[in-house]
TIDRENKOL-777956 format. One record per residue: z, x, y of N, C-alpha, C in turn. Coordinates in steps of 0.2 Angstrom, whole numbers, padded with zeros to 4 digits, always signed. Example, Ala and Ser with C-alpha at 12.3 -4.5 7.8 and 13.67 -1.06 7.14 Angstrom:
2
+0039+0066-0028+0039+0062-0022+0039+0066-0016;+0035+0064-0011+0036+0068-0005+0039+0064+0000;
This chain:
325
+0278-0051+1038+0272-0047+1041+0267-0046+1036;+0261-0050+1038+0254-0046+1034+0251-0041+1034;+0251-0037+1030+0248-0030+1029+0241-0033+1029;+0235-0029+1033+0230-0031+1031+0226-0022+1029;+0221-0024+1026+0220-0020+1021+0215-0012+1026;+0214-0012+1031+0215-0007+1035+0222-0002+1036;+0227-0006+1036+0232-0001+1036+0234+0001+1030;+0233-0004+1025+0234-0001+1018+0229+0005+1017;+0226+0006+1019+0221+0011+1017+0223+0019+1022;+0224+0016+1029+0226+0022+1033+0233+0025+1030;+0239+0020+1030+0245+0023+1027+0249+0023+1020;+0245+0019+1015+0246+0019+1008+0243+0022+1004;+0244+0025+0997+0241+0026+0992+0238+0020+0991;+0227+0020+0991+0224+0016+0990+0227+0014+0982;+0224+0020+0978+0225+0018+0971+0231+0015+0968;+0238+0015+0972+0244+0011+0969+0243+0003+0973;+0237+0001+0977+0241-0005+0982+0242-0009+0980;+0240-0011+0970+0244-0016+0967+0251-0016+0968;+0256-0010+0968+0260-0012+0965+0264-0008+0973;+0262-0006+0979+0265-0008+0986+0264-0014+0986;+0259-0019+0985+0261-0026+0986+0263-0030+0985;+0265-0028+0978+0271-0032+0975+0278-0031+0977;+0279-0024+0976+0287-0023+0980+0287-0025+0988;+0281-0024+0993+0283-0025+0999+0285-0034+1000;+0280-0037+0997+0280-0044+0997+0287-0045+0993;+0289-0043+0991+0295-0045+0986+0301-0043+0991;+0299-0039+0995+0306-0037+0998+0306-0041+1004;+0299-0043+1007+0299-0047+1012+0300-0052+1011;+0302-0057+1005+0303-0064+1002+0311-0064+1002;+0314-0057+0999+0320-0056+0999+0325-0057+1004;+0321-0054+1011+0323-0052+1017+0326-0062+1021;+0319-0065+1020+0317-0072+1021+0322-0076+1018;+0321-0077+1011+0329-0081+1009+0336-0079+1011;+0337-0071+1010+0346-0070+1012+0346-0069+1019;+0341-0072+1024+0342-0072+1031+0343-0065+1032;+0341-0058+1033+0342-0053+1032+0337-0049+1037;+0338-0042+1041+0332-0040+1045+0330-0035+1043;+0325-0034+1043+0324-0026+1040+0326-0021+1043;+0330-0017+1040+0334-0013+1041+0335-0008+1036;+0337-0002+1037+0339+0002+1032+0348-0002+1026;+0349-0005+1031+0357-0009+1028+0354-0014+1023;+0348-0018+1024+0345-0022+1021+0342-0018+1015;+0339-0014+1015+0335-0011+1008+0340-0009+1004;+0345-0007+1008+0351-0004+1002+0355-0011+0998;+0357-0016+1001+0360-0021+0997+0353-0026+0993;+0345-0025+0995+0340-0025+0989+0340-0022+0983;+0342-0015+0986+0341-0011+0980+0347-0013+0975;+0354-0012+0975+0358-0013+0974+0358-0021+0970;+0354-0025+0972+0353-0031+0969+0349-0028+0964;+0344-0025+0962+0338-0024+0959+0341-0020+0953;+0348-0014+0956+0349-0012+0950+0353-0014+0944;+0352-0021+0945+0356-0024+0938+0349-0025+0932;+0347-0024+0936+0340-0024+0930+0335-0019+0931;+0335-0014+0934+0328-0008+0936+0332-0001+0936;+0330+0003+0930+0331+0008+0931+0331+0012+0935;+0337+0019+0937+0333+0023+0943+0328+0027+0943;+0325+0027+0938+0319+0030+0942+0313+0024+0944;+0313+0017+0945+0309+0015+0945+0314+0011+0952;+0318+0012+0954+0322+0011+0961+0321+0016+0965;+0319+0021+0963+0316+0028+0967+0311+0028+0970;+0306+0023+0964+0300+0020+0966+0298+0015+0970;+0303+0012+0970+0301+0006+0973+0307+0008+0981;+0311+0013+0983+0314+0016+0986+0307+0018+0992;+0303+0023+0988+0296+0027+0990+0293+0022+0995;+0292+0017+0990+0286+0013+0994+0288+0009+1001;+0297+0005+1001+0298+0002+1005+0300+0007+1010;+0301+0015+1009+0302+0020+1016+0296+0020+1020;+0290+0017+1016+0283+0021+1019+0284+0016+1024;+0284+0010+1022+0281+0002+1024+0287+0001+1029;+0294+0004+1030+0299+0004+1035+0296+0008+1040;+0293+0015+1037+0293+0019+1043+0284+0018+1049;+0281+0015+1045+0275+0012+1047+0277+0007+1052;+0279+0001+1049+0278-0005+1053+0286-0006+1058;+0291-0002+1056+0299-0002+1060+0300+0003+1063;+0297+0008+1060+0299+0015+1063+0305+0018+1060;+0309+0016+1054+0315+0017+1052+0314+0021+1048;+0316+0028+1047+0315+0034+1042+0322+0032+1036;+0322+0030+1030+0327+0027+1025+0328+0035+1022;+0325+0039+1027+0328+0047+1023+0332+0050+1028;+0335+0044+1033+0340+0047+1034+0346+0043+1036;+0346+0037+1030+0350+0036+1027+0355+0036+1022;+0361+0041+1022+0363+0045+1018+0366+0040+1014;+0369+0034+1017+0371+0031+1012+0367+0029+1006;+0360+0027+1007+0357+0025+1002+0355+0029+0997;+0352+0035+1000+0351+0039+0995+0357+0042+0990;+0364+0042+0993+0367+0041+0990+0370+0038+0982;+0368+0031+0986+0369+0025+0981+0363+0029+0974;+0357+0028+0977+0354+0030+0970+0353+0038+0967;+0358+0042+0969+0358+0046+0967+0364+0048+0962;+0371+0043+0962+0376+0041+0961+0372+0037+0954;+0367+0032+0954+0364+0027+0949+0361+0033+0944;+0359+0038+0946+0355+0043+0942+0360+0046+0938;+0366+0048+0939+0371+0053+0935+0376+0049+0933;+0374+0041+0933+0378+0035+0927+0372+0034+0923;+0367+0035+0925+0361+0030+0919+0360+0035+0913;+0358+0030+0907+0359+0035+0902+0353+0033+0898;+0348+0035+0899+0341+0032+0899+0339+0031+0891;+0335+0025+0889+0334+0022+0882+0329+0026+0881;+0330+0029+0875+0323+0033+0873+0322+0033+0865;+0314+0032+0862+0313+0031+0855+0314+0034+0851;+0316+0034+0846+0316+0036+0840+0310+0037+0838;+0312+0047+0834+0307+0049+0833+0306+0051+0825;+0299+0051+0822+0296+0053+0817+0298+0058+0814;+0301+0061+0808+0301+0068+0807+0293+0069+0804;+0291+0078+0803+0286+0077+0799+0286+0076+0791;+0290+0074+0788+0292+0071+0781+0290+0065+0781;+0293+0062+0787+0290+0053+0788+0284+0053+0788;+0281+0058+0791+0274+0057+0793+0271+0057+0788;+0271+0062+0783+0269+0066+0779+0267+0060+0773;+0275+0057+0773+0275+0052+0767+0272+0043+0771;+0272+0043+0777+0267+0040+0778+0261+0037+0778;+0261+0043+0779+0253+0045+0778+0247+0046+0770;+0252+0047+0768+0249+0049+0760+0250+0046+0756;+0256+0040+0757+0261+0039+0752+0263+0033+0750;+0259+0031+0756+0262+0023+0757+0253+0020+0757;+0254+0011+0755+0249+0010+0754+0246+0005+0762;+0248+0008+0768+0247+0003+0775+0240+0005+0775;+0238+0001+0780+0231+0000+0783+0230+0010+0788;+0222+0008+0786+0219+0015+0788+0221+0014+0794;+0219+0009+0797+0221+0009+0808+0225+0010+0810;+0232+0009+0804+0239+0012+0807+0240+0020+0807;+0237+0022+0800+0238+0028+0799+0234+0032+0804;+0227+0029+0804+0223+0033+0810+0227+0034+0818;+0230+0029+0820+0234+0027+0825+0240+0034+0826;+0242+0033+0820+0249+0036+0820+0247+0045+0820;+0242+0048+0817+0239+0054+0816+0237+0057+0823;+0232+0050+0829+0229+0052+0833+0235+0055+0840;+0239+0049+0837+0247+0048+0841+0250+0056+0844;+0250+0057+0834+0255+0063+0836+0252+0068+0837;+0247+0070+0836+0243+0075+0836+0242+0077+0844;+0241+0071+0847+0239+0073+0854+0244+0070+0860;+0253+0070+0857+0258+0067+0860+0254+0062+0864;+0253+0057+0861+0249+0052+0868+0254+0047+0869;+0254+0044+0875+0256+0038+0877+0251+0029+0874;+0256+0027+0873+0252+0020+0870+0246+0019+0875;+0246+0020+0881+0238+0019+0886+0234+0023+0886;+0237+0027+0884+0230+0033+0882+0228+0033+0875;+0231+0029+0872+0230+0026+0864+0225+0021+0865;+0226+0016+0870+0223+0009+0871+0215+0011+0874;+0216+0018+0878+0209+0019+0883+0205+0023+0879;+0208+0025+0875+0203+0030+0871+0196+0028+0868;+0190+0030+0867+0183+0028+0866+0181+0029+0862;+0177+0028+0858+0170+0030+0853+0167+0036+0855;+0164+0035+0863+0161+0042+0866+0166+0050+0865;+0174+0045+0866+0177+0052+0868+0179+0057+0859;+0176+0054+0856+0177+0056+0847+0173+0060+0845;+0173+0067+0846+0168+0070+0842+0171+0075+0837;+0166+0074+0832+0167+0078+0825+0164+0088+0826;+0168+0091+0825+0167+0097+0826+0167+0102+0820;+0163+0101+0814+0165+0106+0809+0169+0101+0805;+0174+0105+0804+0179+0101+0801+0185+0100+0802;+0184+0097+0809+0192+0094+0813+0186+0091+0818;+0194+0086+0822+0188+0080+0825+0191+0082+0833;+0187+0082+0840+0191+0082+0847+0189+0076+0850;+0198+0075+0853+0198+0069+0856+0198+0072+0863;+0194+0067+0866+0195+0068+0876+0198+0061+0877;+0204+0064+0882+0208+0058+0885+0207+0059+0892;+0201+0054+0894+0199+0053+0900+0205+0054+0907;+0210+0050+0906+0214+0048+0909+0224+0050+0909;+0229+0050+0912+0234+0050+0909+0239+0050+0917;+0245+0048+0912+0252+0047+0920+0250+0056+0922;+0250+0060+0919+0250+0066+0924+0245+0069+0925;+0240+0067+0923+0234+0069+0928+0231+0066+0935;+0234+0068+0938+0233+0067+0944+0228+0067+0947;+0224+0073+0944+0217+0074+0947+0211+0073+0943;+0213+0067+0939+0208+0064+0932+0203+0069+0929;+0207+0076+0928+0201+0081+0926+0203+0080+0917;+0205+0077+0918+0208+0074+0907+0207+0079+0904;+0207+0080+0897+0211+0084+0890+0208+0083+0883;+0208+0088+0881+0205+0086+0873+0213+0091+0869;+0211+0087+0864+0216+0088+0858+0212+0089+0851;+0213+0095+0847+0211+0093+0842+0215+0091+0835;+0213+0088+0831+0217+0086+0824+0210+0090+0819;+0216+0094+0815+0210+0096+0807+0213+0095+0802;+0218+0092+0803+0219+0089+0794+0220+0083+0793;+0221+0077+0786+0221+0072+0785+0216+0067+0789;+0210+0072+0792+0205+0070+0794+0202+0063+0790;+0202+0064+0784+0198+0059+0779+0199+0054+0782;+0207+0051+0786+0209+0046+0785+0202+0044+0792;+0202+0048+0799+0200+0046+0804+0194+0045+0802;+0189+0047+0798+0183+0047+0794+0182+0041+0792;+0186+0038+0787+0188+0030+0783+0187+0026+0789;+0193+0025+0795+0190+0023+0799+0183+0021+0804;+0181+0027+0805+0177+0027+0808+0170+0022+0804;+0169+0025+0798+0166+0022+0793+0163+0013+0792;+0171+0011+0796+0172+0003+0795+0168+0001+0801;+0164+0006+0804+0161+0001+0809+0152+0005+0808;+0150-0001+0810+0141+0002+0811+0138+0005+0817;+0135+0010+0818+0132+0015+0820+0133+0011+0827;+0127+0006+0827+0129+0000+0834+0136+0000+0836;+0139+0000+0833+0146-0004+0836+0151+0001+0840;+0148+0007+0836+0153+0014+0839+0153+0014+0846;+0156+0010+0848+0155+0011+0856+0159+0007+0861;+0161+0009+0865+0165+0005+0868+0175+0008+0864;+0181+0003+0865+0186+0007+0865+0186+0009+0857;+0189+0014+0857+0190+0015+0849+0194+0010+0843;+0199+0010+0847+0205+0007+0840+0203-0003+0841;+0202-0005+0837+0199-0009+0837+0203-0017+0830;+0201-0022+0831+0204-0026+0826+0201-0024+0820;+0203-0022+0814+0198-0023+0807+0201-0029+0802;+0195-0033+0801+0194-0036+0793+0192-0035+0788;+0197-0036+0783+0195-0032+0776+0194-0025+0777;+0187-0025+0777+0186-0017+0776+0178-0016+0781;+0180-0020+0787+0174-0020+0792+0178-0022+0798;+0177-0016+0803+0179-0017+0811+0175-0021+0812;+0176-0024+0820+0176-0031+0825+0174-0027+0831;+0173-0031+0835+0170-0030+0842+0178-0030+0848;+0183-0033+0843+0188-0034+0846+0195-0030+0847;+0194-0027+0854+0200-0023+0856+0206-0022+0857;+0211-0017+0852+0219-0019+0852+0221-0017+0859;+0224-0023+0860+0227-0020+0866+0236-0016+0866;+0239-0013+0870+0243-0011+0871+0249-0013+0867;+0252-0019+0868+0258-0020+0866+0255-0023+0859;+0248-0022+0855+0248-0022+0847+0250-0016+0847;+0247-0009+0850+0246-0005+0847+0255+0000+0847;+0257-0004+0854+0264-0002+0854+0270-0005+0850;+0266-0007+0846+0274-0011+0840+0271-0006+0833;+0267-0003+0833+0264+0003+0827+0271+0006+0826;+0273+0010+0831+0280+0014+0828+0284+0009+0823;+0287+0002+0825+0291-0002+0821+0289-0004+0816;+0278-0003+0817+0279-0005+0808+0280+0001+0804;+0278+0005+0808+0278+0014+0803+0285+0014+0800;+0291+0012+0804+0296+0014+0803+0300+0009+0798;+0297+0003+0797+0297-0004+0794+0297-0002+0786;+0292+0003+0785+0286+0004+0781+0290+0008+0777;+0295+0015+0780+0296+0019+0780+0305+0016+0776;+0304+0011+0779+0314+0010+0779+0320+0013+0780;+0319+0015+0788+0319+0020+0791+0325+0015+0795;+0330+0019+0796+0336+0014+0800+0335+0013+0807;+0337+0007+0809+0336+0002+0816+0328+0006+0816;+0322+0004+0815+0317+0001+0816+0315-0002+0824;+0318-0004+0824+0318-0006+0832+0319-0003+0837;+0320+0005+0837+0321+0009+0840+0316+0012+0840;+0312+0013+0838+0305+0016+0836+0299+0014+0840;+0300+0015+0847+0296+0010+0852+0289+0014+0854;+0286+0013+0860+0281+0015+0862+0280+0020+0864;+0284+0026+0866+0283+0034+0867+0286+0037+0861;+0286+0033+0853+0286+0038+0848+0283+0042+0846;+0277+0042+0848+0274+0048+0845+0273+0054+0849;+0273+0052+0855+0274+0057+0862+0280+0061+0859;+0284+0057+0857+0293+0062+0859+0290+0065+0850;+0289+0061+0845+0287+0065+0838+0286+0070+0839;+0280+0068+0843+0275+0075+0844+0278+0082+0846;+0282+0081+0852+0287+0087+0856+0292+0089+0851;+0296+0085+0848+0300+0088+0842+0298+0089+0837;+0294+0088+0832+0290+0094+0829+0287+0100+0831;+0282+0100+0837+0281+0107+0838+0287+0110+0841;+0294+0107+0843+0299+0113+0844+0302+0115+0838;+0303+0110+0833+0306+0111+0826+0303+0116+0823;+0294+0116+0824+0291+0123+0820+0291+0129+0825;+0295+0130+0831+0295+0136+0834+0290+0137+0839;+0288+0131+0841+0281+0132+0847+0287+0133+0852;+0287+0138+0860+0289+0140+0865+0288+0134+0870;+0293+0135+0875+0290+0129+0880+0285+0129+0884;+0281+0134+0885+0274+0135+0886+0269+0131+0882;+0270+0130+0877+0264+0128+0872+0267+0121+0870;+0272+0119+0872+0278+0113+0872+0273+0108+0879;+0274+0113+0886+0272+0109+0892+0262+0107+0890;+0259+0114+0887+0252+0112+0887+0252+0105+0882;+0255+0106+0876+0253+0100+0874+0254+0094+0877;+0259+0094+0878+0262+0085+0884+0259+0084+0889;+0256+0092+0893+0254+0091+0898+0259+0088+0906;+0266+0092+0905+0272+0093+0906+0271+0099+0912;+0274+0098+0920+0273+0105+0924+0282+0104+0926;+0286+0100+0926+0292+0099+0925+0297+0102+0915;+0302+0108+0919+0305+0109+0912+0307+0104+0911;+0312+0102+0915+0317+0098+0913+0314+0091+0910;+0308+0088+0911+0304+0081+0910+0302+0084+0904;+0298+0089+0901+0297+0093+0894+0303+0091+0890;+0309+0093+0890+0313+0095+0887+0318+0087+0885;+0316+0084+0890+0320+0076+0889+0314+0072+0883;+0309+0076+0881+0305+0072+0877+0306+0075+0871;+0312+0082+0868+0313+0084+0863+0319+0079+0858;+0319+0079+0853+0326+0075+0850+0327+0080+0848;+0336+0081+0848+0338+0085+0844+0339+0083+0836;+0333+0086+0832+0332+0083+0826+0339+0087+0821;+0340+0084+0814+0342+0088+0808+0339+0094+0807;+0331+0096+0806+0331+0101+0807+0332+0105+0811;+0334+0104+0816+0332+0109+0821+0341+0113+0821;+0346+0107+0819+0353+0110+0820+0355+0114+0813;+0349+0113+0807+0347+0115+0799+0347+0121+0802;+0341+0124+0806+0341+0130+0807+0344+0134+0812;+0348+0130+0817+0354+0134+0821+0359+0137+0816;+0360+0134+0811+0366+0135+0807+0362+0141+0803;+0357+0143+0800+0355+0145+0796+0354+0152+0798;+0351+0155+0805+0353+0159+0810+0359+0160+0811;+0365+0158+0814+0370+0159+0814+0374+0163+0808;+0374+0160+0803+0374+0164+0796+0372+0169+0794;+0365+0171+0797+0360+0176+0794+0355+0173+0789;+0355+0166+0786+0351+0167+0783+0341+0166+0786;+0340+0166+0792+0336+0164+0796+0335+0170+0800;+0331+0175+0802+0330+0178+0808+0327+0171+0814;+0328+0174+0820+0327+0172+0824+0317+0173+0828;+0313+0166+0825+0307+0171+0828+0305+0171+0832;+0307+0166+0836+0306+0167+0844+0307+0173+0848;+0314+0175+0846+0316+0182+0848+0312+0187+0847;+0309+0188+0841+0305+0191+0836+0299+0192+0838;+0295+0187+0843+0288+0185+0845+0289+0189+0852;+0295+0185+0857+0296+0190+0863+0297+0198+0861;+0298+0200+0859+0299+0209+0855+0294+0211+0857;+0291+0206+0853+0280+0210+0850+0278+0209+0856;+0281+0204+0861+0275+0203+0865+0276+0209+0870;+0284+0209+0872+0286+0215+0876+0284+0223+0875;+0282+0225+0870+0279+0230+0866+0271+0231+0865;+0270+0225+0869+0262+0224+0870+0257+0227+0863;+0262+0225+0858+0259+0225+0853+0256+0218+0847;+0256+0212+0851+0254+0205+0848+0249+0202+0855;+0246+0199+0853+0242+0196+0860+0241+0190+0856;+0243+0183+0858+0243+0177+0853+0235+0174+0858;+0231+0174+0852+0225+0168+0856+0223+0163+0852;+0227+0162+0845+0227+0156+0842+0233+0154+0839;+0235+0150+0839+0243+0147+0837+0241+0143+0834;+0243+0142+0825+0244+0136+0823+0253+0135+0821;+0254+0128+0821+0261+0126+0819+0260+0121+0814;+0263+0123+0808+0262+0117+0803+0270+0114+0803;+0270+0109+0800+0274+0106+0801+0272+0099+0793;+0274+0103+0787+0276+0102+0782+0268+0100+0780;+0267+0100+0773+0261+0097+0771+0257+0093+0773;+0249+0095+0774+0245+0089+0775+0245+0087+0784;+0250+0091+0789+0251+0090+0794+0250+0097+0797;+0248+0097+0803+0246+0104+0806+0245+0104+0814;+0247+0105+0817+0246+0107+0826+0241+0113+0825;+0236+0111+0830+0233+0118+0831+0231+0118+0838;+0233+0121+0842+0232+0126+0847+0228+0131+0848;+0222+0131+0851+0217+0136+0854+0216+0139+0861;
């Protein structure tokens, strides 16, 4: 069956119809070669093929799309298929989801200062952590969205997976600014424009724009650099999850955890923290005594209505600094 582009608009998400189209058309090719009817019995032995290679959440998703597409053109409600949802909720409490290896601030620190790599990784890796970004939002960032403010620079991210309502986010970085500086330097007044992160030679940017999977292999050179074990592990949400475990290793709250990631789910927050060395460094140290508790310490002052916090900085070892306003 052909969807024509009227009822895509009445009963689909316009802005995802690339990728309804893909999985409808996919399913209805599937349906066609194993001689099969559309059915709720059919989308469950699809899905079940797919899970040899598709995680469950992106079976969840592609779940979503073929209920719509079932209950529109079949009339079949696939939520009230209990066996199905079964099956993928059964896949959810076996999957044991791959996630990247994270940066401590020491690595950064000595990254950053210490080694002799190029400015555009460094710039990369500083914009990275500073403002936990996703490699897409690494890729979309612009010339326009860079402005210099005093003495720290703010970034506007036009776009992202949770903004829903494309009202986008600034972040600011004020230290090891130099390096953003150097950077920016490499290119002529004319050229500032358009994506930011760009190819450089020598010591002069290009008109030519990094795209994603360059910019998403930066963790494995950092980590390459650093000689830092399995390297490979170092993927493209490193500096998002960096970012979340440093600000929890210096005692940022999950408030101030969900505002940077931009996080309205705890439990999606808290999947983005690594349990670092430091952080079981300072469990142990607490435990002891040798550590007060400041978390505990902050709740006190606040319950005694004697602190009102309106700026928070989190440092996170030399040279390195979270700042929240």
């Amino acid at each position: 069956m052909i969807i024509d582009d009227k009822n895509k608009e009445m009963f689909f998400d316009f802005k995802s119809s690339a990728t309804y189209d893909k999985w409808i058309n996919n399913f209805q090719q599937w349906v066609s070669l194993n001689d099969k009817d559309f059915s709720a019995s059919s989308v469950l032995y699809y899905l079940s093929e797919l899970s040899e290679r598709y995680a469950p959440t992106s079976l969840w998703t592609i779940y979503s799309i073929l209920n719509k597409f079932m209950k529109v053109f079949y009339s079949i409600d696939l939520n009230q298929c209990f066996l199905l949802k079964d099956f993928l909720k059964n896949l959810d409490k076996t999957h044991c989801p791959k996630k990247s290896s994270v940066l401590s601030s020491n690595d950064i620190e000595n990254f950053v200062n210490k080694t002799d790599e190029s400015v555009l990784i460094k710039c990369i890796l500083i914009i990275g952590v500073y403002g936990l970004l996703r490699i897409s939002e690494l890729t979309d960032l612009l010339f326009d969205d860079v402005t210099k403010k005093g003495s720290c620079y703010s970034f506007l991210i036009r776009k992202s997976k949770t903004d829903q309502k494309s009202k986008g986010f600034y972040f600011i970085v004020d230290r090891d600014i130099h390096w953003i500086e150097k950077y920016i330097n490499m290119f002529s007044l004319q050229d500032r424009k358009g994506r930011f992160f760009r190819k450089i030679i020598g010591d002069r940017g290009t008109k030519t724009p990094l795209g994603k999977n360059w910019i998403g292999k930066v963790p494995f050179k950092i980590a390459s650099a650093l000689s830092l074990n399995d390297p490979h592990l170092f993927t493209g949400h490193c500096f998002r999850r960096s970012g979340a475990t440093i600000l929890v290793d210096n005692g940022a709250d999950k408030l101030i955890l969900k505002r940077a990631g931009r996080w309205k789910s705890d439990t999606v927050c808290e999947g983005y923290v690594e349990e670092s060395v430091d952080s079981k460094i300072k469990i142990s140290k607490i435990i002891s005594g040798e550590e007060r508790n400041t978390s505990l310490e902050s709740s006190e002052k606040k319950g005694n209505g004697s602190a009102q916090i309106t700026n928070i900085v989190i440092s996170g070892g030399q040279g390195f600094t979270f700042n929240f306003k």
